[in-house]
C-alpha positions as CSV (number, residue, x, y, z in Angstrom):
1,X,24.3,-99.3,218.1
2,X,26.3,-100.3,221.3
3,X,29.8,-98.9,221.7
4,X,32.3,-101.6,222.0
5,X,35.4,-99.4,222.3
6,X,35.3,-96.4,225.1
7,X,38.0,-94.3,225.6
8,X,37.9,-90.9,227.7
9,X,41.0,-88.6,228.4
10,X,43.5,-90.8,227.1
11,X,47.3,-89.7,228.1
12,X,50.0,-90.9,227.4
13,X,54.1,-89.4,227.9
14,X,57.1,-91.0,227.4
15,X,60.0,-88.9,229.8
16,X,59.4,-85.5,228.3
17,X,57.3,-86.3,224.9
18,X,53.3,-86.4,225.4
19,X,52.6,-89.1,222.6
20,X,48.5,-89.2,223.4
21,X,47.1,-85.9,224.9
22,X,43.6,-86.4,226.0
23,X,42.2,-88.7,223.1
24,X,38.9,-89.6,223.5
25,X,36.8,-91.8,220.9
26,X,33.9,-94.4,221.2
27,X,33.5,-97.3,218.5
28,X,30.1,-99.0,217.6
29,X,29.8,-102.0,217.7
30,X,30.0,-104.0,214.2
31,X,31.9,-101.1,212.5
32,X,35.5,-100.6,211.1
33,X,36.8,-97.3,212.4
34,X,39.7,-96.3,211.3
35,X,42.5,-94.1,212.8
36,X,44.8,-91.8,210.5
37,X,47.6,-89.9,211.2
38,X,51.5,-89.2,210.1
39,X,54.3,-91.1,211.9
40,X,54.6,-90.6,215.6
41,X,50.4,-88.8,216.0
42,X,50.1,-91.2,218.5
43,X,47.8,-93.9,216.7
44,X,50.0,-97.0,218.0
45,X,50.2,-95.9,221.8
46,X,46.6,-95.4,221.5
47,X,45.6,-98.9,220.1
48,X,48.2,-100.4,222.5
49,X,46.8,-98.7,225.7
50,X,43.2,-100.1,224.3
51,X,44.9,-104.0,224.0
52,X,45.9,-103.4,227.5
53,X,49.7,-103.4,226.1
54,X,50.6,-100.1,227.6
55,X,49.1,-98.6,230.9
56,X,48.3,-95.2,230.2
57,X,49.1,-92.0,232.9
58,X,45.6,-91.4,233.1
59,X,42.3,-91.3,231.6
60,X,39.4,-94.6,230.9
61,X,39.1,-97.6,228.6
62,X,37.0,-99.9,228.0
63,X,36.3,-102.7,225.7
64,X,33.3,-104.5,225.8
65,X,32.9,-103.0,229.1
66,X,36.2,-104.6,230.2
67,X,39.3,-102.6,231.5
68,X,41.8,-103.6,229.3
69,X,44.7,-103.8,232.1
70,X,42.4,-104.8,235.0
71,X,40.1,-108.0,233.0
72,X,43.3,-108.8,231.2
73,X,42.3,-112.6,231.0
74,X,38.9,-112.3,230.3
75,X,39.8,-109.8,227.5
76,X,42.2,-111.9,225.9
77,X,39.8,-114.4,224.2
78,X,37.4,-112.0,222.4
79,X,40.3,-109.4,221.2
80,X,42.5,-110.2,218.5
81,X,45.4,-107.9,217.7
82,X,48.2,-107.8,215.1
83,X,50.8,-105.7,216.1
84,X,52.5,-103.2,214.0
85,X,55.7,-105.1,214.7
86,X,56.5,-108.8,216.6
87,X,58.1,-112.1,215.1
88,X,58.0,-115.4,215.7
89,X,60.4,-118.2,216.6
90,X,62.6,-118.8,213.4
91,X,61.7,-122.4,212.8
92,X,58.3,-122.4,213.5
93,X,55.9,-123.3,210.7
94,X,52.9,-121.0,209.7
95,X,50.7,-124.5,210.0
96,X,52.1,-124.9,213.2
97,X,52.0,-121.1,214.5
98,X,48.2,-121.4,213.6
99,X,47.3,-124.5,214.9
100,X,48.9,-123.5,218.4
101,X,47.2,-120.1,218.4
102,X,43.5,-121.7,217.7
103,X,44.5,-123.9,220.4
104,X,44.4,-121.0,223.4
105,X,40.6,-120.7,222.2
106,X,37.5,-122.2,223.3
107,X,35.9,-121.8,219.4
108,X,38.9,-120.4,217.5
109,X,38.1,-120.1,213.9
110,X,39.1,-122.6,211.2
111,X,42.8,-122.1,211.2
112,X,43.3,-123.7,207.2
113,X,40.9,-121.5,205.8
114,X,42.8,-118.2,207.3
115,X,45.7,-119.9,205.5
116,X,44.3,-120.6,202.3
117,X,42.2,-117.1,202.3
118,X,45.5,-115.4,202.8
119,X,47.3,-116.6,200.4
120,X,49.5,-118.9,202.8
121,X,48.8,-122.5,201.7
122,X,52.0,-122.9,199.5
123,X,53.8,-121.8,203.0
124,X,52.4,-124.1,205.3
125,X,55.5,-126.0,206.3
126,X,57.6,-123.1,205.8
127,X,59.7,-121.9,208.7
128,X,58.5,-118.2,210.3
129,X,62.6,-117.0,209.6
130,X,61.8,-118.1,205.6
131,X,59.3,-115.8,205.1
132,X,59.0,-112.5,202.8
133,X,58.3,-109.3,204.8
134,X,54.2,-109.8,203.0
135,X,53.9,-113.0,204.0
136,X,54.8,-112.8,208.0
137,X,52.7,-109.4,207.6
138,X,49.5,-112.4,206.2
139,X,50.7,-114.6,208.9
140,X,50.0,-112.1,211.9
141,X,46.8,-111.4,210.3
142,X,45.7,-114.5,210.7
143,X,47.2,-115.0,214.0
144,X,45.0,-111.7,215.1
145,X,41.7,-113.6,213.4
146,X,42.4,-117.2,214.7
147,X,40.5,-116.9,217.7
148,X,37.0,-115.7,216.2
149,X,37.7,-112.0,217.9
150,X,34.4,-109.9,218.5
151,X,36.7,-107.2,218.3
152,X,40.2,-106.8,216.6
153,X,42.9,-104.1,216.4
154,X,44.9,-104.3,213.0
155,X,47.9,-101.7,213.1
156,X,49.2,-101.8,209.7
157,X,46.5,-104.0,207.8
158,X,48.4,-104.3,204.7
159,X,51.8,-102.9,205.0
160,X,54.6,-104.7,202.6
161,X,51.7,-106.4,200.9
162,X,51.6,-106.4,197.1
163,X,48.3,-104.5,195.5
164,X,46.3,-108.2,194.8
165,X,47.4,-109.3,198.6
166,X,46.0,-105.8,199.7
167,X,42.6,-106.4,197.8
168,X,42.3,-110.0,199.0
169,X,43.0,-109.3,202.3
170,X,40.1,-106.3,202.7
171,X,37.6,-108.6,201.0
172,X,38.8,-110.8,204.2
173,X,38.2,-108.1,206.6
174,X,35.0,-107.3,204.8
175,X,34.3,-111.1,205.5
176,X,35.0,-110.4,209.0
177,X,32.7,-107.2,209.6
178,X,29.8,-108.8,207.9
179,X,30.3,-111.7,210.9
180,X,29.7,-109.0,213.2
181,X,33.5,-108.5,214.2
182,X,34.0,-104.9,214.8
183,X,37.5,-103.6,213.6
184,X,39.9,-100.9,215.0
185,X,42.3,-100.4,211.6
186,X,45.6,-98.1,212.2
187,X,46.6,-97.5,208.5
188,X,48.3,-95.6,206.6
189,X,46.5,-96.3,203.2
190,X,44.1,-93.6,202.2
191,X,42.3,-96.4,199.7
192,X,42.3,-99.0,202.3
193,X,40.6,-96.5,205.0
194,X,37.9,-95.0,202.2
195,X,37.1,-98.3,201.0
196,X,36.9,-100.5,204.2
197,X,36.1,-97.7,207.1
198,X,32.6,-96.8,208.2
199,X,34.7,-93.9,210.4
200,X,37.8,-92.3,210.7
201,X,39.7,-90.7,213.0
202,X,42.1,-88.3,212.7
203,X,45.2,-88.2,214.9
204,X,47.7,-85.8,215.1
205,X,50.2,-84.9,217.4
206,X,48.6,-87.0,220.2
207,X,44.7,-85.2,219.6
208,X,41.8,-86.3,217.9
209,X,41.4,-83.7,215.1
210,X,38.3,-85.4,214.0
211,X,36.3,-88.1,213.3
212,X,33.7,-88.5,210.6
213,X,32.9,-90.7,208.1
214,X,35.8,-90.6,204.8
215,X,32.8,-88.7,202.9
216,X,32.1,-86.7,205.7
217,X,35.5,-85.6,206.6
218,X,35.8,-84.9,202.5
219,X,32.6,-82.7,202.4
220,X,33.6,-81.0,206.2
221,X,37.2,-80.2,204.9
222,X,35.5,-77.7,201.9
223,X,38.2,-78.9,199.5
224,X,37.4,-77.5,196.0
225,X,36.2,-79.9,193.3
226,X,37.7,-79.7,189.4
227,X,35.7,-80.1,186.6
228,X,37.1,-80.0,183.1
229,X,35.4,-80.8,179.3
230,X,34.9,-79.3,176.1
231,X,31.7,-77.8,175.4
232,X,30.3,-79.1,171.9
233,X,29.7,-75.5,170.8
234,X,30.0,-71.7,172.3
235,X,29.8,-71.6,176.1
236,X,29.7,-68.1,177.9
237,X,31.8,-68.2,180.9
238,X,29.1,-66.1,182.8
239,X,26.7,-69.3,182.7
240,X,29.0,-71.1,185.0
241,X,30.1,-68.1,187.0
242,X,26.8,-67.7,188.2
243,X,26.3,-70.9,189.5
244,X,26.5,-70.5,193.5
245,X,28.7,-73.4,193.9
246,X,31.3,-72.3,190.8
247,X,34.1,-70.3,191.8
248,X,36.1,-70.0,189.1
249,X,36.0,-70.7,185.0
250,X,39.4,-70.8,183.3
251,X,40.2,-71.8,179.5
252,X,43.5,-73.8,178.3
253,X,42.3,-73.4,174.7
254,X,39.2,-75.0,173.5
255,X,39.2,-76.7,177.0
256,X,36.7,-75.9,180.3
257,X,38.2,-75.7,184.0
258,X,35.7,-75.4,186.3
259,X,36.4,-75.0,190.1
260,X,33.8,-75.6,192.7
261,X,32.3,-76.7,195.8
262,X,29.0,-78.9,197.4
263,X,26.8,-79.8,194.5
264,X,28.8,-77.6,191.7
265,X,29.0,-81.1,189.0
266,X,24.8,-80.8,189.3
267,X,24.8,-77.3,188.4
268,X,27.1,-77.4,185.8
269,X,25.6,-80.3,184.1
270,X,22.1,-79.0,184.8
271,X,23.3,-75.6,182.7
272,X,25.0,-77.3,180.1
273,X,21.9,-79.2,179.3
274,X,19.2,-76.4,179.6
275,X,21.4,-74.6,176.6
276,X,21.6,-78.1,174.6
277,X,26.0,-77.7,175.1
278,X,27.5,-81.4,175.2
279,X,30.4,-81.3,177.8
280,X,32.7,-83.9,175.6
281,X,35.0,-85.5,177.7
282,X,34.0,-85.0,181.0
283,X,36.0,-85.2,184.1
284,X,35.2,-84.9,187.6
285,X,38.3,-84.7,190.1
286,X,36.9,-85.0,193.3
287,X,38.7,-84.5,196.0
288,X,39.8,-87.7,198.3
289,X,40.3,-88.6,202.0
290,X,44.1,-87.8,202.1
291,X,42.8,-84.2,200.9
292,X,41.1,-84.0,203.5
293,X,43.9,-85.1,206.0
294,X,46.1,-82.5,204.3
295,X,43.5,-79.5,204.7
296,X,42.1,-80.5,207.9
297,X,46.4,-81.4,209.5
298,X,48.3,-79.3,207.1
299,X,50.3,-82.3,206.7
300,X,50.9,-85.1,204.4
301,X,51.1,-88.6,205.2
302,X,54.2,-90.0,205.4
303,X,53.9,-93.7,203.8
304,X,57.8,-94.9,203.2
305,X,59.0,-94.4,206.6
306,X,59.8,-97.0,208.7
307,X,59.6,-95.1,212.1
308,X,59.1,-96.9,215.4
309,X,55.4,-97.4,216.7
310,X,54.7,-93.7,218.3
């Protein structure tokens, strides 16, 4: 597929702090890519240097074969961006805020069902100033969709959002992908970016550690998998042992630890059945995508800080 999003050599310093050090990445058309990293990698300059927000020191964009800085204006109607932080005037409505916004548009989408599919309808004629922390996070949202984007940059999907909100609003953007919008999501939700992403990247400290698909970054980060049951009757250890993918068999009484790697749940099921041995209680661990950011970083995600955009 076409790429939609181009950007080569991407640098970016503020005074003596490089906060994007030569990021380069390319998003298809009609996908939602992700970007991952802790607090101050460098995701937001990135995504605001591609909105034509931030001009970088050097290095190429382009979206939709537009420079972002340069084609400013012709940009501006099919990109649609929520910002990781911006307000509105206090007494503006959300009816109002989205009934101006569909206005800049030559075929903006239908403003009352972004309202009613986010959750905002009981807050139409509620002041921007009266709203909860979730609900000006749905309002922006729908500010970013308003203008039927072929492309929009989310930084911070669902941040402050209550777990229903969350859900609702990825079966919106889900909506949104299967219209053929292709999404940039900054998050900081390993669920969110498993469940909704097609591709991640991987920023930290300013550099593109890598970008794969969640179950390619999983499988590529050889994190082991656990495997644990009770075997219905006698089980020699050396059975499992000499499985290529087991590495390791360890007992907590009557009870079966298993560590492995690649296909090691086949094998161990496949063994367990040629020898007629039930494994009662089953239970696969497998490993997820932030264990993969933590063996591929060597850092955790920090999800309850409230640091600036970086």
């Amino acid at each position: 597929m076409p790429a939609v999003i181009e950007v080569r050599n991407l640098h970016k310093r503020y005074d003596d702090k490089v906060a994007v050090d030569d990021v380069s990445l390319t998003v298809q058309e009609g996908e939602i890519f992700g970007i991952l990293g802790p607090n101050g990698a460098g995701k937001t300059t990135t995504v605001e240097c591609v909105e034509g927000l931030r001009t970088p020191d050097r290095g190429e964009i382009k979206v939709m074969g537009l420079d972002p800085r340069r084609d400013r204006a012709e940009l501006t109607g099919k990109l649609g961006v929520q910002l990781q932080a911006g307000r509105l005037p206090d007494r503006l409505r959300v009816a109002e805020a989205l009934e101006l916004y569909s206005s800049f548009y030559p075929r903006p989408a239908d403003w009352r069902a972004l309202m009613h599919g986010l959750g905002l309808a009981d807050k139409a004629k509620t002041g921007y100033a009266k709203l909860s922390g979730g609900q000006k996070q749905r309002l922006s949202i729908a500010l970013a969709l308003v203008g039927s984007p072929r492309v929009a940059i989310l930084d911070e999907l669902t941040t402050g959002l209550d777990p229903q909100a969350r859900r609702d609003t990825w079966e919106l953007i889900e909506g949104c992908r299967s219209r053929g919008v292709t999404i940039v999501l900054v998050t900081h939700f390993m669920e969110e970016a498993e469940r909704l992403c097609d591709r991640v990247a991987l920023i930290d400290a300013g550099r593109v550690v890598m970008v794969d698909t969640p179950a390619g970054l999983i499988e590529r980060a050889h994190i082991e998998q656990r495997i644990r049951f009770r075997p219905s009757r006698p089980l020699d250890d050396h059975l499992l042992t000499s499985l290529p993918d087991v590495l390791g068999v360890t007992r907590r009484g009557d009870l079966v630890l298993v560590n492995g790697t690649g296909d090691a749940l086949t094998a161990v099921t496949a063994v367990l059945a040629r020898n007629q041995i039930v494994a009662e209680g089953l239970r696969v661990e497998q490993a997820s995508l932030e264990d993969a950011f933590v063996a591929l970083t060597g850092k955790h995600l920090d999800v309850t800080s409230g640091s600036g955009p970086v």
